[in-house]
C-alpha positions as CSV (number, residue, x, y, z in Angstrom):
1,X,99.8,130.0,85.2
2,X,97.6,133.2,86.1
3,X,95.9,132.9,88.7
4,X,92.5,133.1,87.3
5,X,93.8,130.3,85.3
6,X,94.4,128.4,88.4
7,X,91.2,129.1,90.3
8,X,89.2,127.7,87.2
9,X,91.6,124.3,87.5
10,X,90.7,124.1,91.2
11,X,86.6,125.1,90.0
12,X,86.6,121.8,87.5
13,X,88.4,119.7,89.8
14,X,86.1,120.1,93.0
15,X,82.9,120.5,90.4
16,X,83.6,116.7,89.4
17,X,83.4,115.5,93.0
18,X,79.4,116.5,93.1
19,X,78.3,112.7,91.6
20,X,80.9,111.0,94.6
21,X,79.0,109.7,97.2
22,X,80.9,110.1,101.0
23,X,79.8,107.9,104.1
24,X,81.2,110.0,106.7
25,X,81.5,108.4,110.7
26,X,82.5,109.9,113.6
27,X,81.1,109.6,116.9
28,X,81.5,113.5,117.8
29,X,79.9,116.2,116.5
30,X,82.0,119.1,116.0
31,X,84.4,116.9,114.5
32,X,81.8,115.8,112.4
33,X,80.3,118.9,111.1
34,X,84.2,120.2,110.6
35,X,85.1,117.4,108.2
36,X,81.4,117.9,106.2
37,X,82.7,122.1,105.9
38,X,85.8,120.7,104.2
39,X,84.2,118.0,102.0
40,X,81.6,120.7,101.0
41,X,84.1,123.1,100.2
42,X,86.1,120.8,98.0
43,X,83.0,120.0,96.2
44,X,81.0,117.1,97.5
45,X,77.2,117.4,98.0
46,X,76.3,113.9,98.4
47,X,77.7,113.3,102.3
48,X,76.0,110.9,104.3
49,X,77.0,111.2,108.2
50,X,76.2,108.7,110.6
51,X,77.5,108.6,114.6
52,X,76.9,105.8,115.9
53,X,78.3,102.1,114.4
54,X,75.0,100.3,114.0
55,X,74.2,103.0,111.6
56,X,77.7,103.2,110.1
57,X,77.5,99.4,109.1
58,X,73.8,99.6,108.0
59,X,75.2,102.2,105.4
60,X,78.3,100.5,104.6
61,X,75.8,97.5,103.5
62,X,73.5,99.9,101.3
63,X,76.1,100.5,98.4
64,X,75.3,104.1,98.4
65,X,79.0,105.2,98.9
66,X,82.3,105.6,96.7
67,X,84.4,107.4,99.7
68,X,84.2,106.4,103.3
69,X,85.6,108.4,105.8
70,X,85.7,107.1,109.4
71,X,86.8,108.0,113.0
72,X,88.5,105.2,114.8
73,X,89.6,107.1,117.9
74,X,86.9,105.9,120.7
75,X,86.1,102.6,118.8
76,X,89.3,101.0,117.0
77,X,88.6,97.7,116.5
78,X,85.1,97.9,116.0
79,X,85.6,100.2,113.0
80,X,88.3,98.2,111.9
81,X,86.4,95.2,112.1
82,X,83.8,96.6,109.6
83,X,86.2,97.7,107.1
84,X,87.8,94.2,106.9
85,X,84.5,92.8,106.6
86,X,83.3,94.9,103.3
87,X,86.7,93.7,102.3
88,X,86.0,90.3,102.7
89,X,82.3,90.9,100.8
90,X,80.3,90.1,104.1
91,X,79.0,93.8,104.4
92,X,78.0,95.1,101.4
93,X,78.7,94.3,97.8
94,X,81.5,96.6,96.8
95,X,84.4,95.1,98.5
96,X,86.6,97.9,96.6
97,X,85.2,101.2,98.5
98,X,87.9,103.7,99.1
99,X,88.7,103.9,102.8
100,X,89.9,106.9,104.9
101,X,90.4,106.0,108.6
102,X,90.7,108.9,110.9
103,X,91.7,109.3,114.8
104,X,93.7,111.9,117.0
105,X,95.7,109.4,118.7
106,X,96.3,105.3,118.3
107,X,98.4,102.6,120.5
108,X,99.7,100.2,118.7
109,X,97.1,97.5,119.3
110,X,94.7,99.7,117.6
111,X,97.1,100.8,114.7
112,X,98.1,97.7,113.9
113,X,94.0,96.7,113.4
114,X,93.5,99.8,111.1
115,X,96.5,98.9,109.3
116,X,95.1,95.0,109.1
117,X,91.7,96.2,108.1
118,X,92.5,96.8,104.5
119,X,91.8,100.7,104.8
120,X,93.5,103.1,101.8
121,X,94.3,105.7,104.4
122,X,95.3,106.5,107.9
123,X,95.4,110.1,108.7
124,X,95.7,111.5,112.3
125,X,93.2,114.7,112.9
126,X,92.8,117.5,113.5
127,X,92.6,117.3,109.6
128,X,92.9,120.4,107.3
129,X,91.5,120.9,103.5
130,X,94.7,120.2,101.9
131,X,95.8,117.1,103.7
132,X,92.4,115.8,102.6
133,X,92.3,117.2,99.2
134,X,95.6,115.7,98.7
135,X,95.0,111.9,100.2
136,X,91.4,112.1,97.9
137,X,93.1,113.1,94.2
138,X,96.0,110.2,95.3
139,X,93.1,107.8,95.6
140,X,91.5,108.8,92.5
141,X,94.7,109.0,90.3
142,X,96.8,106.4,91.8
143,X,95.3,104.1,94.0
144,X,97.6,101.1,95.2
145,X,96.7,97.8,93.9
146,X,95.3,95.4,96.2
147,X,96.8,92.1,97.5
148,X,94.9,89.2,98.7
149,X,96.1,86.5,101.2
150,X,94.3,83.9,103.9
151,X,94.1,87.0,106.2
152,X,94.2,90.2,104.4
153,X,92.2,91.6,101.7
154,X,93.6,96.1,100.9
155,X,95.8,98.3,99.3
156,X,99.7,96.3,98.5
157,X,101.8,97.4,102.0
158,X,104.6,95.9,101.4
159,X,107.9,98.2,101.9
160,X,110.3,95.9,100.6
161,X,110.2,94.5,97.0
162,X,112.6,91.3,97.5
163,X,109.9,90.4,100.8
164,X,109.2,86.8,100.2
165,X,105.6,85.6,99.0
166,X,103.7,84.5,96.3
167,X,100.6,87.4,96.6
168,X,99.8,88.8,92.8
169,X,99.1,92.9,93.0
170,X,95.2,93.0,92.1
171,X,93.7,96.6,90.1
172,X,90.5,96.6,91.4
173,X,87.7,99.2,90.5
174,X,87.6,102.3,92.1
175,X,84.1,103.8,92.0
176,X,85.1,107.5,93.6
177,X,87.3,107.7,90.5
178,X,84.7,106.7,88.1
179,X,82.6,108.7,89.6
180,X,84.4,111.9,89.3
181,X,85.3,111.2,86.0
182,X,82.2,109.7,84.4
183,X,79.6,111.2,87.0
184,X,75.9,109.4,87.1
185,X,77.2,107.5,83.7
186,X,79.4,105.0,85.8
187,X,77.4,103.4,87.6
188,X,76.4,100.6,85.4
189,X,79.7,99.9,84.0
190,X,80.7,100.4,87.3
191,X,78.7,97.9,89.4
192,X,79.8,94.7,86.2
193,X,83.3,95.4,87.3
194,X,83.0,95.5,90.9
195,X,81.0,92.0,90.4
196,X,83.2,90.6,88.6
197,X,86.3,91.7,90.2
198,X,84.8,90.7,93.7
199,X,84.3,87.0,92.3
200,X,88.1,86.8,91.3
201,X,89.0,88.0,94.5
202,X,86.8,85.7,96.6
203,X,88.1,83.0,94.4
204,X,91.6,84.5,95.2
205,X,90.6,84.6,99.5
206,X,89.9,80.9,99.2
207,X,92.9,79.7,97.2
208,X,95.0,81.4,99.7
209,X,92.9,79.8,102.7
210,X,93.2,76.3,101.5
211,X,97.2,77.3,100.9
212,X,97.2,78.4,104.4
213,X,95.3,75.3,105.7
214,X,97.8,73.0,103.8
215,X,100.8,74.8,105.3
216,X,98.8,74.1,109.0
217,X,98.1,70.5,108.0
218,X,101.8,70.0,107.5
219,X,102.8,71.6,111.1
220,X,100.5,69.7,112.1
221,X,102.0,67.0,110.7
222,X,105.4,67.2,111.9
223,X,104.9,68.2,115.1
224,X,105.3,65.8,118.2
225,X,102.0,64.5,119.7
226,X,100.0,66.0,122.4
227,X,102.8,69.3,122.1
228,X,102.0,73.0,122.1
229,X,102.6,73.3,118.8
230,X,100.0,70.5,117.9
231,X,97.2,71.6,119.9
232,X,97.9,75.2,118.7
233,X,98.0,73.9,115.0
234,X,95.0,72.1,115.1
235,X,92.8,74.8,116.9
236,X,94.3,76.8,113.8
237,X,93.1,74.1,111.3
238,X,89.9,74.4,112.9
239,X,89.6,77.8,112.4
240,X,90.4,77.7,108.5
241,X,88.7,74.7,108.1
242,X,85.2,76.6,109.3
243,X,85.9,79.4,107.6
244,X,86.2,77.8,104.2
245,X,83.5,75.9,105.1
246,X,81.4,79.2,105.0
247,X,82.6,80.4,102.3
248,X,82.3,78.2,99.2
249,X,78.6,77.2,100.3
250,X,77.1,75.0,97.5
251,X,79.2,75.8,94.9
252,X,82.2,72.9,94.5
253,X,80.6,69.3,95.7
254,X,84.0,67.6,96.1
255,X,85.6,70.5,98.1
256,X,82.5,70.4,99.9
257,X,83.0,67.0,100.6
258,X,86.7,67.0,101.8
259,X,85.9,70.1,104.1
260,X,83.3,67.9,105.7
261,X,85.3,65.1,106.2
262,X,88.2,67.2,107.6
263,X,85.8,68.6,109.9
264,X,84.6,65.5,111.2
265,X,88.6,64.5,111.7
266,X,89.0,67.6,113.7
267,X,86.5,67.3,116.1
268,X,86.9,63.2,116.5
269,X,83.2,62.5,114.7
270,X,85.0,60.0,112.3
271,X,87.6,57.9,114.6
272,X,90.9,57.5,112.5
273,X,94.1,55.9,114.6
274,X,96.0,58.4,116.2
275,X,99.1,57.3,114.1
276,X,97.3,58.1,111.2
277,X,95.2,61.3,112.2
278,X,98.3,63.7,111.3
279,X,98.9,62.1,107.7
280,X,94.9,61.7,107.2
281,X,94.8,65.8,108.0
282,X,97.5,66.5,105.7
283,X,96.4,64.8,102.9
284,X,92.7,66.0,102.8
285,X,93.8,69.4,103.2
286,X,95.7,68.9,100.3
287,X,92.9,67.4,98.4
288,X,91.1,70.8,99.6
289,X,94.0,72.6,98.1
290,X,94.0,71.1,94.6
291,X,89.9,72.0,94.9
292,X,90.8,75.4,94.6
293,X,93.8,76.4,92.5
294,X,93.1,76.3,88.9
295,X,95.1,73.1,87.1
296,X,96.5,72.2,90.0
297,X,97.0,69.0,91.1
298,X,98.3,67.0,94.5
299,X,102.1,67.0,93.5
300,X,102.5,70.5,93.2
301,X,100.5,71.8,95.6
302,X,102.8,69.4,98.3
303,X,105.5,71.4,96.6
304,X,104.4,74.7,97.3
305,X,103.1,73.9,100.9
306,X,106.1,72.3,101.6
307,X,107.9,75.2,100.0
308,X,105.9,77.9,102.0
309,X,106.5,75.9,105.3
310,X,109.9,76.2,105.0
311,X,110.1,80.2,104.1
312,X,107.8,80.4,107.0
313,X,110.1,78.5,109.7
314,X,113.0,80.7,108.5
315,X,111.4,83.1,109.2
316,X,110.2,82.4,112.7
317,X,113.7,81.3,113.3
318,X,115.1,84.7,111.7
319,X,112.4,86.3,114.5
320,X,113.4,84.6,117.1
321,X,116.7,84.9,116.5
322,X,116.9,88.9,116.1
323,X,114.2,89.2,119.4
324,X,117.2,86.9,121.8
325,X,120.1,89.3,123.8
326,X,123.2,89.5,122.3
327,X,122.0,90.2,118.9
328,X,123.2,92.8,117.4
329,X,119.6,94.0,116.5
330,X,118.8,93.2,120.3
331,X,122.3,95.5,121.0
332,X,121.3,98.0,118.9
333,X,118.1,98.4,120.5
């Protein structure tokens, strides 16, 4: 290819990144105004910058954006926090933006929250016009697919194929590619699929929460009285149980109603034997798992929690096991 040939390749391509809208954070300024130069020069025009994080989550609410690019180096979990959250649909109504984290250094406290978050992208700055060229035409032309789980809505992670779980890969709509390939055209089409891809998903969230809270129930259930492992399964149940609670609102009356009673359970408003307490939990939070899985019913979802108990203690076990001296992972560490 000449290389007048290549120059107008590299013309068209930035030229269709003029429609993408970019929310751009970061808390410092040079750094700031660097990563605008290289955005500009690849062809963006629409670059919204923000430095502070009240502003950065009043803009991740306005739906204005197709690329967000945000610094995590002073403020880790905070950012993090707000990415998981348009994730989860409580900031904003596109739970499918495309996510660039930034920072020049991370512990691994703070790595493993942007890496929880649901981001796309990590990259560690200084940053340079290729790296970022590159990472942007990967997310436009192959995007991973999402997974969703009780605690983690993103792009599929998952190193190793034969890793146990039940998670479906999600395609979800990616509005910086629509953009660059559709321009100002895209955004009706655009918006009916994010809507209609973030109700699956949120449907999705709360199959896997009422899994999750089934597979607690029955811990809970087989653990010895007044032990550690009660009293940490049932703050856990407590947890799922209010979240759930928040999130189906109005719109199923009989989940509504076994939620409610397994609240009241919880917390000791409705007085039930202590003999029967565990089995009482157990069997409402099955009740709340038939509630949301489509043509399910009580049988089968006991199967599957009791199934996805198991995997999970072999796995603790397999944990525990590799993490005590005089295993031969523990030697070879």
């Amino acid at each position: 290819m000449s290389s007048q040939a290549f120059a107008s390749d590299i013309f068209q391509e930035n030229s269709a990144y003029q429609h993408a809208g970019i929310l751009l954070f970061d808390p410092v300024a040079g750094s700031r105004q660097a990563t605008r130069s290289i955005l500009f020069n690849l062809g963006f025009r629409k670059i919204t910058m923000v430095c502070d994080l009240e502003d950065f989550e009043e803009e991740l609410s306005s739906d204005r954006h197709d690329l967000v690019i945000a610094d995590l180096t002073d403020q880790p979990e905070e950012v993090s926090d707000l990415v998981s959250q348009v994730r989860r649909s409580d900031l904003g109504n596109n739970p499918f933006l495309v996510v660039i984290l930034t920072s020049y250094e991370l512990d691994s406290v703070s790595l493993n929250a942007a890496l929880s978050s649901g981001a796309d992208d990590l990259l560690m700055r200084p940053l340079s016009t290729g790296q970022i060229q590159r990472r942007i035409k990967a997310l436009v032309n192959a995007r991973k697919n999402f997974v969703v789980t009780s605690d983690y809505i993103g792009p599929d992670r998952r190193s190793d194929p034969n890793r146990p779980g039940s998670a479906d890969l999600v395609k979800v709509p990616n509005s910086l590619k629509d953009r660059v390939e559709k321009g100002p055209e895209a955004s009706n089409a655009t918006a009916n699929q994010i809507a209609e891809m973030r109700e699956k998903v949120a449907e999705e969230h709360l199959h896997r929460l009422a899994m999750r809270l089934g597979v607690e129930a029955h811990r809970f259930s087989h653990a010895e009285l007044g032990s550690d492992v009660a009293l940490t399964s049932r703050d856990c149940l407590e947890d799922l149980v209010s979240e759930i609670g928040s999130r189906i609102g109005a719109r199923r009356g009989q989940a509504n109603s076994l939620v409610e009673m397994l609240r009241n359970v919880l917390a000791g408003a409705q007085r039930v034997h202590p003999d029967k307490q565990a089995e009482l939990i157990y069997q409402l939070a099955l009740g709340i798992g038939v509630a949301f899985t489509a043509d399910g019913d009580e049988a089968s979802i006991a199967a599957e929690v009791e199934s996805t108990a198991e995997r999970l203690n072999e796995r603790l076990a397999h944990d525990k096991a590799k993490s005590e001296p005089g295993s031969s992972s523990s030697s070879a560490a």
